[in-house]
VEXDREN-2710 file (C-alpha; in Angstrom, 1 decimal):
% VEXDREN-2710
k/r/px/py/pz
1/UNK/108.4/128.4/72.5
2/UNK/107.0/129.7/76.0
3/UNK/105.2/127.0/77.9
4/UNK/103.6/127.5/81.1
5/UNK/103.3/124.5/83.8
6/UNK/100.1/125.0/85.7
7/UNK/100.6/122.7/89.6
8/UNK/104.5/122.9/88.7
9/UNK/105.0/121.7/92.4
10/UNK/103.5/118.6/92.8
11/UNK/104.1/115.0/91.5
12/UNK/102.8/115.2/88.1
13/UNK/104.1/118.9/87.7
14/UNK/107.6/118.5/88.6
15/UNK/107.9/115.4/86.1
16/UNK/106.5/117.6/83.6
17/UNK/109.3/119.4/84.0
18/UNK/111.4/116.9/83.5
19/UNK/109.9/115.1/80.5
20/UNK/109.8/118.5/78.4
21/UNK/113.8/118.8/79.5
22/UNK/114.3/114.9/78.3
23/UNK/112.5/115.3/75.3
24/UNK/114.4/118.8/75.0
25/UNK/111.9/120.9/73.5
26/UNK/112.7/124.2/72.8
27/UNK/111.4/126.1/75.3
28/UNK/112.8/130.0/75.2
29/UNK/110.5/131.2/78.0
30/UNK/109.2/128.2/80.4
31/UNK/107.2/129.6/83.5
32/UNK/105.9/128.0/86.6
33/UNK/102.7/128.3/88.7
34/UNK/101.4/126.8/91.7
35/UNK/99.7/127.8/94.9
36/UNK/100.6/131.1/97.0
37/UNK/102.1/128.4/99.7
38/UNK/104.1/127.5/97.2
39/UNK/105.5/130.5/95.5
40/UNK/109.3/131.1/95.3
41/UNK/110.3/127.2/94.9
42/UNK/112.9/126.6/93.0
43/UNK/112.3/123.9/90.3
44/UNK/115.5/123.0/87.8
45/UNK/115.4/122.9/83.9
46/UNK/118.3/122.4/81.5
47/UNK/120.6/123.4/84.5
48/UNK/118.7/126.7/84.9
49/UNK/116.9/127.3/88.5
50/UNK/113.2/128.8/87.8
51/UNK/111.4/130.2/90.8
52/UNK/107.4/129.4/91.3
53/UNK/105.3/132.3/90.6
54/UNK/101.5/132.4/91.8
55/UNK/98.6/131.1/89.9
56/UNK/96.4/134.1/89.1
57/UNK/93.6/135.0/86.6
58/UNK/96.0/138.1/84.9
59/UNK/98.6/135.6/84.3
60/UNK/96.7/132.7/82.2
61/UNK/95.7/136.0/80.1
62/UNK/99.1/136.0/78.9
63/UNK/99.8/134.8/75.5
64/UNK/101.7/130.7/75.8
65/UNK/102.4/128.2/73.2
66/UNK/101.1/125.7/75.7
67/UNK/100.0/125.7/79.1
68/UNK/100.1/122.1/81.2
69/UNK/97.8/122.0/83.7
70/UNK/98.0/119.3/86.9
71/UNK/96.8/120.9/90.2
72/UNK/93.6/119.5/90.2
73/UNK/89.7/119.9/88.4
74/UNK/88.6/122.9/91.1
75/UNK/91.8/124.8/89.8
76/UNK/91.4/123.8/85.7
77/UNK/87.9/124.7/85.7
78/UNK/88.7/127.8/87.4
79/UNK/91.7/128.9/85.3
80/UNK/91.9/126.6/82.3
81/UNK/88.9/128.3/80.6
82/UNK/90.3/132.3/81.1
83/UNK/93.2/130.8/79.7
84/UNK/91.9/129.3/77.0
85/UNK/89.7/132.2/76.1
86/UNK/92.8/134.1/75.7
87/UNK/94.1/132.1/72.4
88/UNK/96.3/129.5/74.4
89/UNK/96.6/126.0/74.2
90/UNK/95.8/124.1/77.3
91/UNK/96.3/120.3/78.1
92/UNK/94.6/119.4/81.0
93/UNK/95.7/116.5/83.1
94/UNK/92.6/116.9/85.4
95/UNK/89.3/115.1/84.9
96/UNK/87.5/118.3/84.6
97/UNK/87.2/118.2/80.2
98/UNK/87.2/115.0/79.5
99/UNK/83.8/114.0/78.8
100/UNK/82.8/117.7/77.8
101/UNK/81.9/116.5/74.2
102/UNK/83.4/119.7/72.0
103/UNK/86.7/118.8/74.3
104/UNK/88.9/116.4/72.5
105/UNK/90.5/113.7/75.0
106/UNK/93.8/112.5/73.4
107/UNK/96.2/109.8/73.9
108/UNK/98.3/111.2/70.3
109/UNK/99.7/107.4/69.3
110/UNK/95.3/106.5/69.0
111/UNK/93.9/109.7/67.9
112/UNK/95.8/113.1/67.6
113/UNK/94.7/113.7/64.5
114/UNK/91.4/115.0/65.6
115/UNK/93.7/118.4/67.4
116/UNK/95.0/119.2/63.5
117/UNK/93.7/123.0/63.4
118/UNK/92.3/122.5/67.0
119/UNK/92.8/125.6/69.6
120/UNK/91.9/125.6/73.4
121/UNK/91.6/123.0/75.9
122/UNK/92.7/119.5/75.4
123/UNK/92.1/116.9/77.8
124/UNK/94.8/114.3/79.2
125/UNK/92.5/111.1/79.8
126/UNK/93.1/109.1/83.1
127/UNK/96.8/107.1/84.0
128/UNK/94.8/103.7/84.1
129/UNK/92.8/104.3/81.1
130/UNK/96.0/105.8/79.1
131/UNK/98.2/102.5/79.0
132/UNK/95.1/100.3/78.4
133/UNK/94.1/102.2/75.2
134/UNK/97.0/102.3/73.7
135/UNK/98.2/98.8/74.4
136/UNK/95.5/97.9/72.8
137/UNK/95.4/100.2/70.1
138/UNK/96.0/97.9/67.2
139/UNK/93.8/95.5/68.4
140/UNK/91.1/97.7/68.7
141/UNK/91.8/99.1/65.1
142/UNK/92.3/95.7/63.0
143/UNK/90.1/93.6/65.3
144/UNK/87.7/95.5/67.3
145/UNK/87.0/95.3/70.5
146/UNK/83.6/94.2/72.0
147/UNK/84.3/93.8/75.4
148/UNK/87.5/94.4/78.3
149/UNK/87.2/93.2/81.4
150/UNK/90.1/94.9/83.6
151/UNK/91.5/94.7/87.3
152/UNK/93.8/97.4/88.3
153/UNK/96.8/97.9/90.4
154/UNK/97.4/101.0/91.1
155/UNK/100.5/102.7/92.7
156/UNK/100.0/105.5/95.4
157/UNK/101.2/107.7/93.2
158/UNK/98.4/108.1/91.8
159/UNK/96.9/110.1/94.5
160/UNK/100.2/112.0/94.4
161/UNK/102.6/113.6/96.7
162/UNK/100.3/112.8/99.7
163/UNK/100.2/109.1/98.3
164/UNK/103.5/108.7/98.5
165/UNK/103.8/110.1/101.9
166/UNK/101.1/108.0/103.6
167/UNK/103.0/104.3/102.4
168/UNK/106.1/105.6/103.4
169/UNK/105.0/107.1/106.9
170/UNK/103.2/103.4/107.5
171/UNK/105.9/101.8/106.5
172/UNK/108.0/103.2/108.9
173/UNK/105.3/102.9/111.8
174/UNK/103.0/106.0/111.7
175/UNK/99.6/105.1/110.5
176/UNK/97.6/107.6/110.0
177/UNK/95.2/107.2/108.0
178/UNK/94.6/110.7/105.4
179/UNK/94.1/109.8/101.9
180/UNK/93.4/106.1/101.2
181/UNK/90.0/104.8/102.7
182/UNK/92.1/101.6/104.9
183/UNK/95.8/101.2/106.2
184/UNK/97.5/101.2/102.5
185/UNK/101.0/99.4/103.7
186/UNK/100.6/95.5/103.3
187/UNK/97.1/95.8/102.1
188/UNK/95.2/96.5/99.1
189/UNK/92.3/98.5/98.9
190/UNK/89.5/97.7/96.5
191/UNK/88.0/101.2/96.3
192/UNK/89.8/104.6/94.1
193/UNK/87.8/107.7/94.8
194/UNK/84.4/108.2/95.6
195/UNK/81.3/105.0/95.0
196/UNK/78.8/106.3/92.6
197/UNK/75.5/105.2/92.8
198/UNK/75.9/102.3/90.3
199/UNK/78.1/100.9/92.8
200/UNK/81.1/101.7/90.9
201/UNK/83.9/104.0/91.8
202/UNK/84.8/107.1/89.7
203/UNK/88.0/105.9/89.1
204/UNK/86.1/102.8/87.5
205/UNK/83.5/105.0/85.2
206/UNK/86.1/106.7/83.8
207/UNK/88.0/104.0/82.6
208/UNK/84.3/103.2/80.7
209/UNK/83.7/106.5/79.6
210/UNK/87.0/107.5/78.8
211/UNK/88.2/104.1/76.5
212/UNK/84.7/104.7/74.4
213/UNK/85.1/108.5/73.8
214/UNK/89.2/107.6/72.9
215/UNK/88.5/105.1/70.9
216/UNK/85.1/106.7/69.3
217/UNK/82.9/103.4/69.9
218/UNK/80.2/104.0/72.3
219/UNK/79.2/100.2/71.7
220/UNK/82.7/98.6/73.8
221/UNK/81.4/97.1/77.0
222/UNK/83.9/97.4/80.2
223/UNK/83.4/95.7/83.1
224/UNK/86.2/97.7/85.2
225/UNK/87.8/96.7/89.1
226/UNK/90.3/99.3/89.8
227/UNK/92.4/98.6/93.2
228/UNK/94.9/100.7/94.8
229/UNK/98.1/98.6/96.0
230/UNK/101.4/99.5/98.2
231/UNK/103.5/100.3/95.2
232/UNK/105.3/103.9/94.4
233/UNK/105.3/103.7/91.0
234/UNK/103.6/102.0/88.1
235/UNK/99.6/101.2/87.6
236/UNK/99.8/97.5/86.7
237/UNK/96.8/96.0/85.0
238/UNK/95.0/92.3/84.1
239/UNK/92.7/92.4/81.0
240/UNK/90.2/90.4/79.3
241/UNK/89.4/91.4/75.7
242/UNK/87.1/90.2/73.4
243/UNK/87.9/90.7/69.8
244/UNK/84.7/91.0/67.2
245/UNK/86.9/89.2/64.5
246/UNK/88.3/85.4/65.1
247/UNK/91.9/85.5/65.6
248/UNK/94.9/83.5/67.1
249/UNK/97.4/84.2/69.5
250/UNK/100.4/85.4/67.4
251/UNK/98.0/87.8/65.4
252/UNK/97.4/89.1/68.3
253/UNK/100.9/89.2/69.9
254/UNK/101.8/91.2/66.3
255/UNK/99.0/93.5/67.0
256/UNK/100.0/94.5/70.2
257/UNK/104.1/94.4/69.4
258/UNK/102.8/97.1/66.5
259/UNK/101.6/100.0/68.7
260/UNK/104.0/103.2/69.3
261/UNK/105.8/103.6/72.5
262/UNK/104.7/99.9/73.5
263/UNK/106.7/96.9/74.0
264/UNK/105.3/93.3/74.0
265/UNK/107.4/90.8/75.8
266/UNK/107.8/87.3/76.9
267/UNK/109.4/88.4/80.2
268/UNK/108.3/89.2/83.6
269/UNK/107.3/92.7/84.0
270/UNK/106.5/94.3/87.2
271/UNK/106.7/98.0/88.1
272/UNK/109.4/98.4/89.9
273/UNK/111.0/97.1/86.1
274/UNK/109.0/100.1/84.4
275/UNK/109.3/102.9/86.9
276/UNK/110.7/105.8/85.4
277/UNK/110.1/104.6/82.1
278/UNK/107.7/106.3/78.9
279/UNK/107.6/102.8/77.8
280/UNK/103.9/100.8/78.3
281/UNK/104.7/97.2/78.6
282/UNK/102.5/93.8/77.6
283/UNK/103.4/90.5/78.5
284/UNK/101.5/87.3/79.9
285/UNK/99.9/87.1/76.4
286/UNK/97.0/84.0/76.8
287/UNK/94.2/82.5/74.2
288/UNK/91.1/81.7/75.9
289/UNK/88.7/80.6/72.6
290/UNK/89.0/82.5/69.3
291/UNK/87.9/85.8/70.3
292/UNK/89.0/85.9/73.6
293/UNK/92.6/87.2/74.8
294/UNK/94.2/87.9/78.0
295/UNK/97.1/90.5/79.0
296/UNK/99.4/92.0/81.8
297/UNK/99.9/95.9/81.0
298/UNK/102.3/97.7/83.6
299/UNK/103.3/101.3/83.3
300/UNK/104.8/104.5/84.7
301/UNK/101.5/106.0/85.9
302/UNK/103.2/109.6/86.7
303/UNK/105.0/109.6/83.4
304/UNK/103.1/107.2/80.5
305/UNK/100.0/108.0/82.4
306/UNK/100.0/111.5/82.9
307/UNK/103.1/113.7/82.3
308/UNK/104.5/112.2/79.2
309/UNK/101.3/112.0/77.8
310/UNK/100.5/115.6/77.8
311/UNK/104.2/116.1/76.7
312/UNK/103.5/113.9/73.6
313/UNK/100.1/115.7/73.2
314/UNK/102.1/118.7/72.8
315/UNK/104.8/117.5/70.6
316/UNK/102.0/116.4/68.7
317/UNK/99.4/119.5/68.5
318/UNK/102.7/121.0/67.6
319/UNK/103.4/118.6/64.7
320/UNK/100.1/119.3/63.0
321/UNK/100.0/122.9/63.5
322/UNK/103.4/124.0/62.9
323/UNK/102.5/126.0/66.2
324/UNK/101.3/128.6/64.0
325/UNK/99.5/131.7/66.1
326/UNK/96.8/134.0/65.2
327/UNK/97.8/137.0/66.1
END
C-alpha cells in the first residue's frame, strides 16, 4: 500500500504516523509532506527514518492508496482536490469538506458504510464532535436522540503544536499571549475560534452541524458550550441527552457499554487517565426523568479525535473496497 501523510510534521501528522505503525498497516511505500520550512525532517516508522519532502501540486498527482491530510483547510482546499482528481483517496482532517453535501463525513463505528464504492475526498469530522457521536451511537440508533446539550473541555492540543507551546511557556513564566484569546495557564477560556454572528463560536456550530450530517437527522437540537482548558491532552465533555423513546438508566448504560471502541465505566475518568489512548470513555452515567440522561465523555483528542479516526476511516474504506484501483 503507498500512503501519503499530507502536514506530516505537526501534532496530528506525526501521530498519524504513529497510529498507522501501531495498527501496522502494510504500508510498502509511506511518503511524507509538509511545508518547504520543513523539508528534510526526519520522522520514524517501523524503525525506518523517512525524510519530509515538500508539498507541491506535481506530487498529489501521483497515484496513493490514501493520502491523510492535517495541515490545515487553506492547504486541503488547495491540494486535496488535485489530488483527488487524480484517482486518490483523501481523508481530510481539516474542516474544509465537511459540510460539502456530496462529501461524506465519517466516524466508521456510526456510518462507514456510506464510503463502500466511494472515491475521493472523505472528511474527518471535528475532535469534540467525534467522541460525542459515537458515545452515543447506540443511543442515538435504538432510542433517538432529540436533543444534547454539551459543555466542553478542551485540551490545547487542540490548537496544536503552538497550543501546547503557549501552556507550557506560561507555565513556566513567559506569557505571551499568541494563540488563545486570554492567559490559558490557570484559566479557562470560554471562547474556540472565531464568534459567528449567532453568537456562537465555530467550534460550537460545528459540533451542530456536524452530529446532524453524521448521524443523518437534521431534526437533533444541540445546544453546544465549547471551552478551552489548561490540559495537554484529552477533550473532556458534560452532556445532556434527550432520548425520543422512554427508557431507564441501565438500558441506557447497555446502550452506551455497546458501541465499538467505547468503554462505559463506573470509575473516575479524567484525561490525564485517557491520554494516549484510542479508547472514548463514559462514566458519571445520571437519570434525570424518563427521557432525560446525563454523561461524562473524555478522550484523546489528537488520537480518537483526529488521527485514529482517519486511520480507522482508512482501515475501513479499505475493508469495503478491497482497495481495488481503476487503473
Amino acid at each position: 500500500m503507498k500512503v501519503g501523510v499530507v502536514g506530516a510534521t505537526g501534532e496530528v501528522g506525526r501521530t498519524m504516523v504513529k497510529v498507522l505503525e501501531e495498527k501496522n498497516i502494510d504500508i510498502n511505500e509511506l511518503r511524507l509532506f509538509a511545508s518547504k520550512k520543513s523539508e528534510g525532517k526526519e520522522i520514524k516508522f517501523k524503525d525506518k527514518i523517512y525524510y519530509v519532502e515538500e508539498l507541491t501540486e506535481e506530487k498529489m498527482k501521483e497515484k496513493y492508496d490514501y493520502l491523510l491530510f492535517s495541515a490545515g483547510g487553506s492547504v486541503s482546499k488547495k491540494y486535496a482536490p488535485i489530488a483527488s482528481e487524480y484517482g486518490n483517496t483523501v481523508i481530510d482532517n481539516s474542516s474544509a469538506f465537511r459540510m460539502v453535501n456530496d462529501i461524506p463525513l465519517v466516524v466508521p463505528e456510526i456510518n462507514g458504510d456510506i464510503i463502500k464504492g466511494y472515491r475521493g475526498i472523505i472528511a474527518n469530522p471535528n475532535c469534540s464532535t467525534i467522541q460525542m457521536v459515537l458515545a452515543l451511537r447506540n443511543v442515538e440508533k435504538e432510542l433517538g436522540i432529540s436533543e444534547i446539550f454539551v459543555s466542553t473541555y478542551q485540551a490545547v492540543s487542540g490548537a496544536g503544536n503552538k497550543g501546547i507551546k503557549e501552556l507550557l511557556d506560561q507555565q513556566n513564566g513567559i506569557n505571551n499571549i499568541n494563540h488563545f484569546p486570554e492567559i490559558i495557564n490557570n484559566n479557562v477560556i470560554p471562547i474556540i475560534g472565531p464568534v459567528l454572528e449567532n453568537g456562537f463560536t465555530e467550534e460550537e456550530m460545528k459540533m451542530v452541524n456536524e452530529t446532524r450530517k453524521i448521524y443523518d437527522d437534521y431534526g437533533i437540537k444541540v445546544y453546544p458550550t465549547a471551552v478551552r482548558v489548561p490540559v495537554l491532552y484529552g477533550h473532556s465533555e458534560s452532556i445532556t441527552f434527550r432520548v425520543k423513546k422512554k427508557s431507564t438508566l441501565e438500558d441506557v448504560k447497555k446502550l452506551l457499554s455497546s458501541v465499538d471502541n467505547v468503554v462505559y465505566t463506573d470509575d473516575l475518568v479524567t484525561p490525564i487517565n485517557i491520554a494516549g489512548s484510542d479508547i472514548t470513555y463514559v462514566s458519571r452515567l445520571r437519570q434525570m426523568d424518563e427521557t432525560t440522561f446525563l454523561i461524562w465523555v473524555v478522550a484523546d483528542n489528537v488520537r480518537v479525535g483526529a488521527a485514529t479516526n482517519a486511520v480507522r476511516i482508512l482501515l475501513k474504506h479499505y475493508e469495503l473496497n478491497n482497495n481495488k484501483r481503476d487503473e
